[in-house]
Phi, psi and omega in degrees: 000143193274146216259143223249003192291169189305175214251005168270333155334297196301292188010180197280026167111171182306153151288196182269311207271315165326280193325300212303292193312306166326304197304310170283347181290308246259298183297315207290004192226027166263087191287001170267003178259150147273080209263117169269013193238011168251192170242030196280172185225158196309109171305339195251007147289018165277155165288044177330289163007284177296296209285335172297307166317287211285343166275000170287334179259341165302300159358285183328302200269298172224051197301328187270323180247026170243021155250011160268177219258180190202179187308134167300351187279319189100160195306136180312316195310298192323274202305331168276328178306288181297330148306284191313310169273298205263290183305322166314302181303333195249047165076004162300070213269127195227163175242158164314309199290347159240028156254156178218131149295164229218110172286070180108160165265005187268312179326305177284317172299254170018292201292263164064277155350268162300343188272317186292309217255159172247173139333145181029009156321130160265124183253153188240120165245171166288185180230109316317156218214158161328116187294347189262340110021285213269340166309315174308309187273327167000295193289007167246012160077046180298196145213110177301121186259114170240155187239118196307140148317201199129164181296349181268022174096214220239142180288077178357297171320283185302001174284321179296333202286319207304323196288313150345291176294342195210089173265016148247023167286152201272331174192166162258135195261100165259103171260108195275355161299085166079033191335120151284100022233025209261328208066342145340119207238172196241116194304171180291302206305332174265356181284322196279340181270325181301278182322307181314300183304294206315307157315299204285020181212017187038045222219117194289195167225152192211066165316062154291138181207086178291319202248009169299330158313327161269089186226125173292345176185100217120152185247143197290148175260147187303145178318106129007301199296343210255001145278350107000083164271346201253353178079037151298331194241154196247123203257144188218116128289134157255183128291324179334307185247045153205012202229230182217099175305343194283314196299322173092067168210115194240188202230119143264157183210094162226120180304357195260103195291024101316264216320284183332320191297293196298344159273332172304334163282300192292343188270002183269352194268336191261293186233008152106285195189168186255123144002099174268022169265312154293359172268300182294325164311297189308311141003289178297299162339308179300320128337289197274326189246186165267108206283337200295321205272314167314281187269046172271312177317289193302357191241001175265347161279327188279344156301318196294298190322317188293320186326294179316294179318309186303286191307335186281305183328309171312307162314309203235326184282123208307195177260357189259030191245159193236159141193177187273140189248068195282160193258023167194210132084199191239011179222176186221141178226112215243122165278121173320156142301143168330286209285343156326077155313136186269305159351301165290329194279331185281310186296321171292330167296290211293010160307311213262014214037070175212131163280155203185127156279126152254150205282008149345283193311349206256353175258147181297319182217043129064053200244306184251145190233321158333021188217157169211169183283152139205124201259141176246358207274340219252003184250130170301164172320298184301334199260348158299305186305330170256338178264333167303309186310307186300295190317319173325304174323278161332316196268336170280337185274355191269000000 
């Protein structure tokens, strides 16, 4: 039968950010690689423990209604939580009423997505920019502007020329924590110059911000949002990396009630509501401990591991390759000599059994090749150590 999909479906086949994405499901599930390419966070820093009580007294407690089906906004208690603790923490003063939960934070982007873009609508991202971003607005037929980088995260100036150039772009897509995939984090004076443009060109903002909470050293800065008088920025949270990823639970967070409305319709259109059992755990959990205390833990194995990775790097890798020394967050970003493929480069690590993203996919239009990805969080000590070496190896030999 000849195939009935829709004409956004179709285009020429996968993309590098398609590709990418097969690629990291595809290592992370080799056990014979020794894989730098996914963004996972340490399994064995979850709270089992814990989490065996407290889903043992949700049941207990309230068992007919943490298997039923609940609100699309999401349960209050969950939604007073994240206001009152993680947003309150990240310089946000905010209400349950303006938050909806979220299956994931990839889920808010997708609506985002929908909620937002028309055909040929322009989104202004960083350069290089999250790959699941840009895989989400993809599927409404954007067209991307990217705005070059520096080591403080993306350049004011190339933001204004973008917005300048593009005065019906619908938004800036930004993660300004610890950046996937750069680790680049964005100074305050420029989080507070991002709004000002925003106003002032009228252009919404789309704050992900996953990693902020991992931050290893250095004092954390406040939300984009927590600058936000006018209702520009739209806030994207997860639970994912600081948490329990399995549960699936993420966050939108906007006081501007049209908006709110309206992820709220698409989330009723797509799935109804976020998992209410994993909402209620999460609640609880949140209740009997202090997630605050979770993640000190989770930033004190991921400090030694960034360490570690860096000093081997330092060690095994030639001098003409670069890469970021970020002060948090799950990545590392490593630059190539021009002329370099990362790609290729890839194909010779798996030679050696060692893994990687190349950073093709982290650009919107596929523009650079000379860059690759490397995750630190989700590997013991001994196998940062053998696999940057083995990667070292590949990279002298290239």
């Amino acid at each position: 039968m000849k195939n009935k999909f829709a004409s956004r479906m179709k285009g020429d086949g996968p993309s590098e950010s398609d590709e990418s994405i097969a690629l990291i499901m595809k290592l992370t599930g080799m056990p014979d690689v020794i894989s730098f390419a996914g963004g996972l966070p340490a399994g064995e820093l979850f709270p089992i423990e814990e989490m065996k009580e407290v889903s043992k007294k949700v049941l207990e407690q309230d068992g007919k209604n943490a298997l039923q089906y609940s609100s699309t906004e999401g349960q209050m208690e969950l939604r007073e939580a994240i206001a009152d603790q993680i947003m309150k923490a990240s310089g946000v003063e905010t209400k349950a009423e303006n938050i909806l939960v979220t299956c994931g934070s990839q889920q808010a982007l997708e609506f985002s997505g929908r909620i937002f873009l028309d055909k040929d609508d322009v989104v202004i991202c960083e350069s290089p920019s999250y790959l699941g971003a840009i895989m989400a607005f993809k599927a409404y037929g954007p067209k991307f502007v990217e705005v070059a980088m520096d080591e403080d995260g993306m350049i004011m100036e190339d933001l204004e020329k973008a917005l300048k150039e593009n005065p019906k772009a619908k938004f800036i897509y930004t993660v300004p924590d610890f950046q996937n995939p750069t680790g680049r984090t964005l100074p305050v004076e420029r989080r507070k110059k991002m709004v000002e443009l925003a106003e002032k060109y009228d252009v919404l903002i789309l704050e992900d911000n996953p990693y902020g909470n991992l931050r290893f050293e250095g004092e954390r800065l406040s939300a984009i949002k927590s600058f936000d008088k006018s209702e520009h920025v739209i806030y994207h949270g997860t639970f994912s990396k600081i948490f329990c990823p399995g549960l699936r639970l993420g966050w939108v967070c906007t006081n501007d009630k049209e908006t709110f409305n309206q992820y709220v319709l698409v989330k009723q259109s797509v799935d109804l509501q976020t998992n209410t059992m994993s909402q209620k755990e999460t609640a609880l959990y949140m209740k009997m401990y202090d997630i605050n205390e979770n993640v000190k833990k989770i930033n004190k194995v991921y400090k030694v591991r960034r360490d570690l990775m860096i000093k081997t790097m330092e060690e095994e890798f030639p001098k003409n390759c670069s890469f970021t020394h970020p002060e948090g967050g799950l990545f590392i970003w490593v630059t190539l000599p021009e002329e370099m493929d990362a790609s290729k480069v890839l194909m010779k690590a798996m030679d050696e059994k060692v893994g990687f993203v190349p950073g093709v996919a982290f650009y919107a239009n596929e523009t650079h090749k000379n860059n690759f990805r490397l995750n630190f969080s989700s590997m013991q000590d001994e196998k940062i150590v053998e696999g940057i070496k083995r990667l070292g190896k590949v990279l002298k030999e290239f």
